[in-house]
C-alpha positions in Angstrom: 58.3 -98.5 -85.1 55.7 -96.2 -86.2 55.6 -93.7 -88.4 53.0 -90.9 -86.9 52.9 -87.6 -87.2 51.7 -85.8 -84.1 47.7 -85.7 -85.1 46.0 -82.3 -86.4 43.2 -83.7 -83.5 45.7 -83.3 -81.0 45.5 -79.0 -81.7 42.4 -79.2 -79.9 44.6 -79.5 -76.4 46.8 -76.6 -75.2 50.4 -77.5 -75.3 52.1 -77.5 -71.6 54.6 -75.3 -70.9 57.1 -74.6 -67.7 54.9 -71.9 -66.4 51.6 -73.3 -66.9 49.3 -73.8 -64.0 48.2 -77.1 -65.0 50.1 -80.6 -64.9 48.8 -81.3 -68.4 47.3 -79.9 -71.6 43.5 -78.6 -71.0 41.1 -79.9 -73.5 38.9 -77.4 -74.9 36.9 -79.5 -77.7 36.6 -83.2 -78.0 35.6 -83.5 -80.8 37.4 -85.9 -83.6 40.0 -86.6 -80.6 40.3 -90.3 -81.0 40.2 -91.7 -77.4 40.7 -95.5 -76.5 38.4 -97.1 -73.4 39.9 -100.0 -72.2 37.4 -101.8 -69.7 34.0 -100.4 -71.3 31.6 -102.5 -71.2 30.2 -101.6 -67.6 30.5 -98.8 -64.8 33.2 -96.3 -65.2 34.5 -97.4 -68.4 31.2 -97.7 -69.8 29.5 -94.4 -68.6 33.2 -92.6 -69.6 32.6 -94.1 -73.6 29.3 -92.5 -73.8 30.0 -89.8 -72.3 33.0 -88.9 -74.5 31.0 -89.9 -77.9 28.2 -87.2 -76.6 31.0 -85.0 -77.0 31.9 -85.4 -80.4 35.2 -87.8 -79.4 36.1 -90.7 -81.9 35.8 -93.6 -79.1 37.3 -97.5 -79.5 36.1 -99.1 -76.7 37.2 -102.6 -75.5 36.6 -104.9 -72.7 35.8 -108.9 -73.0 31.7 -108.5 -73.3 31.3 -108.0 -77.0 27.2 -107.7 -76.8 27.8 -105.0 -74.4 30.0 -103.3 -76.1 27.9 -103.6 -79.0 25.4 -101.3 -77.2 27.5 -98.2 -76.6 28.5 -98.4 -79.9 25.0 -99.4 -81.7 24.2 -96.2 -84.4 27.4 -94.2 -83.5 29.7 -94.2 -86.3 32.0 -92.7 -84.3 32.5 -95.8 -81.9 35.3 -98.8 -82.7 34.5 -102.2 -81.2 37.7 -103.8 -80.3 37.1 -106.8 -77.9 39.5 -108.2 -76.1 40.7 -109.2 -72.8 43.5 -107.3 -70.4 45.3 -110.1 -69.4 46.2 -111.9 -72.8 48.9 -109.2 -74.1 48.5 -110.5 -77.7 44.9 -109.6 -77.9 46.0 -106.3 -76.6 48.5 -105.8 -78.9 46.4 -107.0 -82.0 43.5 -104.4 -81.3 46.1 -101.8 -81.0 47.2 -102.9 -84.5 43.3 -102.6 -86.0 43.2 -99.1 -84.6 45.9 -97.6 -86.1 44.8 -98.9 -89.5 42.0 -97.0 -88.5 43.1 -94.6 -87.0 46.7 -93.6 -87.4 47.3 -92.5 -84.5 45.6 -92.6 -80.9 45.1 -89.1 -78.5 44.4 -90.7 -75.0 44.3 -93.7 -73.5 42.4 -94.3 -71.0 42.8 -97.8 -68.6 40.0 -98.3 -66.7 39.9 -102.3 -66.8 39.6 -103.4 -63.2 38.3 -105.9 -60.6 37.8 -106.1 -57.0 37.7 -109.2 -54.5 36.8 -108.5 -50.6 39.9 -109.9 -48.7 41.4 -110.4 -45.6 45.0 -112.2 -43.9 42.3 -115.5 -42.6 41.2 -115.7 -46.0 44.1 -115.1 -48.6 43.5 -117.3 -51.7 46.5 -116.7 -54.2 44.4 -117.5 -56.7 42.3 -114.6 -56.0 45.4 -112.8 -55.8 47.0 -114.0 -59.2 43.6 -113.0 -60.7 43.5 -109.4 -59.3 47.3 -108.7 -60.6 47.0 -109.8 -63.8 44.2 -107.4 -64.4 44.9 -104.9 -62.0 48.6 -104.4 -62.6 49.7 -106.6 -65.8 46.8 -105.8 -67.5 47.9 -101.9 -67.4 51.2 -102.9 -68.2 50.3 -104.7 -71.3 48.0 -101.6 -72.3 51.0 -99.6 -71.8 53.3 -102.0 -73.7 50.9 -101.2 -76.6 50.6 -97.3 -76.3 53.5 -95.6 -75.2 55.7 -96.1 -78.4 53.2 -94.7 -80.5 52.4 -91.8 -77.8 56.5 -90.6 -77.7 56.6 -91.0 -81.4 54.3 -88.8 -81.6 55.1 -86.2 -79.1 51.4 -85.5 -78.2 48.5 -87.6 -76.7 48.1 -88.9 -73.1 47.9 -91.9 -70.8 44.7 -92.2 -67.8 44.7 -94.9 -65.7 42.1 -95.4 -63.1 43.6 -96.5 -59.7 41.9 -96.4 -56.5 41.6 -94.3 -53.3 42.0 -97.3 -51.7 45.8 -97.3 -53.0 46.4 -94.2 -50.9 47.0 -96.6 -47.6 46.2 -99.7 -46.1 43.2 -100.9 -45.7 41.0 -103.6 -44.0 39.0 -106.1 -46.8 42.0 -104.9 -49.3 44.8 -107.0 -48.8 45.4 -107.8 -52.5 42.8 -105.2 -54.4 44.8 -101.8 -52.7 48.5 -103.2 -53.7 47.4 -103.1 -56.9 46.4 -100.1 -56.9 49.1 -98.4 -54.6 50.9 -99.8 -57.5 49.2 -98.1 -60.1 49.3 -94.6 -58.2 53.5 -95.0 -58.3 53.2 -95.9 -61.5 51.7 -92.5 -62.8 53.9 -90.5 -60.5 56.7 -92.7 -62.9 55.4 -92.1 -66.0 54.8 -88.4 -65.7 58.3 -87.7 -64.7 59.2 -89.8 -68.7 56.3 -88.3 -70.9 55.3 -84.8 -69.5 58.8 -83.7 -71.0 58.1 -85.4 -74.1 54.7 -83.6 -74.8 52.7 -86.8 -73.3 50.0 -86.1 -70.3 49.8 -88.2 -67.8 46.3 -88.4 -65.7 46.5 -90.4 -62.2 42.3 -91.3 -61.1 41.5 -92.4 -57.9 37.9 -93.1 -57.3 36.3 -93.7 -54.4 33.1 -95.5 -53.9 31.1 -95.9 -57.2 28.0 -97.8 -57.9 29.1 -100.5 -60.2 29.5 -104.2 -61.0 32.5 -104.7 -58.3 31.0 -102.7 -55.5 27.6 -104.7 -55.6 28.9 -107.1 -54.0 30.1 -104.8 -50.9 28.2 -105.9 -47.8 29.7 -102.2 -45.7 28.5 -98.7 -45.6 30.2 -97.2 -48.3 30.9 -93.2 -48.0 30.2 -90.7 -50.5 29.0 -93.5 -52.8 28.2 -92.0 -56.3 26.8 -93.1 -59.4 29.1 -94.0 -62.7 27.7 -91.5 -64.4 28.9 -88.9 -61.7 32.6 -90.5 -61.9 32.8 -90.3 -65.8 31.7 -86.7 -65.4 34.9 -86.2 -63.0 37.0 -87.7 -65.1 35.8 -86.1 -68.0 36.3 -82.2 -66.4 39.5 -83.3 -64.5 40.8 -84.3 -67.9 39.6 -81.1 -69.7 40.8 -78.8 -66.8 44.8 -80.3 -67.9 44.8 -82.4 -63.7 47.3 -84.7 -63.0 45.2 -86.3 -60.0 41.8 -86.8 -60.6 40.1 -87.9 -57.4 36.2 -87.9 -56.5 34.6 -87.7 -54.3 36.8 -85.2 -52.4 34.9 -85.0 -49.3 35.7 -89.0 -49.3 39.1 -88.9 -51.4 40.7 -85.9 -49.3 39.7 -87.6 -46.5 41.8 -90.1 -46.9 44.7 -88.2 -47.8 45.0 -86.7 -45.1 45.1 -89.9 -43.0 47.4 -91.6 -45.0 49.9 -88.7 -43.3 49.4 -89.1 -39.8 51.4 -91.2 -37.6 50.9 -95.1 -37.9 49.5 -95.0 -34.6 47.3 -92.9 -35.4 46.5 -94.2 -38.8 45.5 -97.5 -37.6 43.2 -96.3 -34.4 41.2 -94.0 -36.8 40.4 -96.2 -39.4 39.7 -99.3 -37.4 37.6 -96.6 -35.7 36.1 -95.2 -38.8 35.5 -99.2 -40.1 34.9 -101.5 -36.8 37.6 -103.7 -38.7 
């Protein structure tokens, strides 16, 4: 085990209590938090990184492409470089270990490592499938695997994973990609019920459509599509404002709330009307 103190950093985010309004401590100043970006290297995770070292965060950011990673960080000496990849839990684990020597401790995660394949029941391919869990869903795991001892030993800090609105329900095209992500939406609903009494926050983000890497390759009107930029800045104020669900764009996201709720016969005739599919 560890042996952390809870960080002086950490004072920078109001403590929860039983009668605050908010799921989780606000964040009033970012600056010397130290803040870990898992999947950086494009899109979200990217866009988040920079985003958080304009603010004055300490920011280790990892993801597979070391060059690109190599240019968030270039003439910021407050960025880390940790490469690794999400689905080999030893390479998780060792940058975890090179932090802390930095480090000494670490004030949010966030677990945006992610990928996307278009699929349908005529064309399953468990290979595809295999491929989209183990970075999807065992890739978080092993992230968590690495964080959360040092998080409840510490009794301050916080978890973010980004999930999907396309976990919300099913979906046509998403056979394998929105189990995953259904997945990952029960898993923060799990996980705050464990840390929010322990002092640990607990942030649940559900994008919708966001110009990156993955959706490029969508060949389907895609609604309320925004930039990355625009999704790092939600996540960024949904974090600061102490949310539990962070979802954007709500015009899209709450749309799809609300369907998920209706009857299945419903369900089914309004998105297939909605889609074509």
């Amino acid at each position: 085990m560890y042996s952390l103190q809870a960080s002086p950093q950490a004072k920078a985010a109001d403590k929860p209590s039983a009668s605050s309004r908010t799921m989780n401590p606000r964040i009033r100043n970012w600056r010397d938090l130290r803040v870990w970006v898992i999947g950086a290297s494009t899109g979200i995770g990217a866009e988040t990184a920079r985003l958080l070292l304009s603010k004055g965060a300490r920011v280790a950011i990892s993801a597979r492409n070391l060059d690109a990673l190599n240019d968030i960080a270039r003439k910021n000496d407050r960025a880390c470089v940790l490469p690794l990849d999400v689905t080999q839990h030893e390479q998780v684990l060792a940058a975890r270990d090179e932090l802390l020597a930095q480090w000494q401790g670490i004030d949010l995660l966030l677990v945006v490592a992610g990928t996307y394949n278009e699929m349908r029941a005529d064309s399953f391919d468990m290979g595809i499938a295999n491929q989209l869990l183990d970075v999807n869903l065992r890739g978080v795991f092993h992230c968590l695997d690495a964080v959360l001892p040092i998080l409840l030993q510490q009794s301050s800090g916080g978890i973010g994973i980004v999930s999907s609105a396309a976990g919300y329900s099913g979906l046509p095209r998403a056979l394998v990609y929105g189990p995953t992500k259904a997945a990952l939406i029960n898993l923060c609903e799990s996980l705050y019920f464990d840390l929010h009494p322990r002092g640990n926050a607990v942030y649940l983000i559900n994008p919708g459509f966001v110009e990156t890497p993955a959706t490029a390759k969508n060949n389907f009107d895609m609604p309320g599509l925004i930039s990355a930029a625009q999704a790092a800045q939600e996540i960024i104020h949904g974090i600061e404002r102490g949310e539990f669900h962070i979802h954007f764009p709500k015009r899209f996201t709450n749309w799809l709330r609300v369907a998920r709720i209706l009857p299945y016969r419903c369900y089914f005739w309004l998105i297939h009307k909605v889609t074509g599919l």
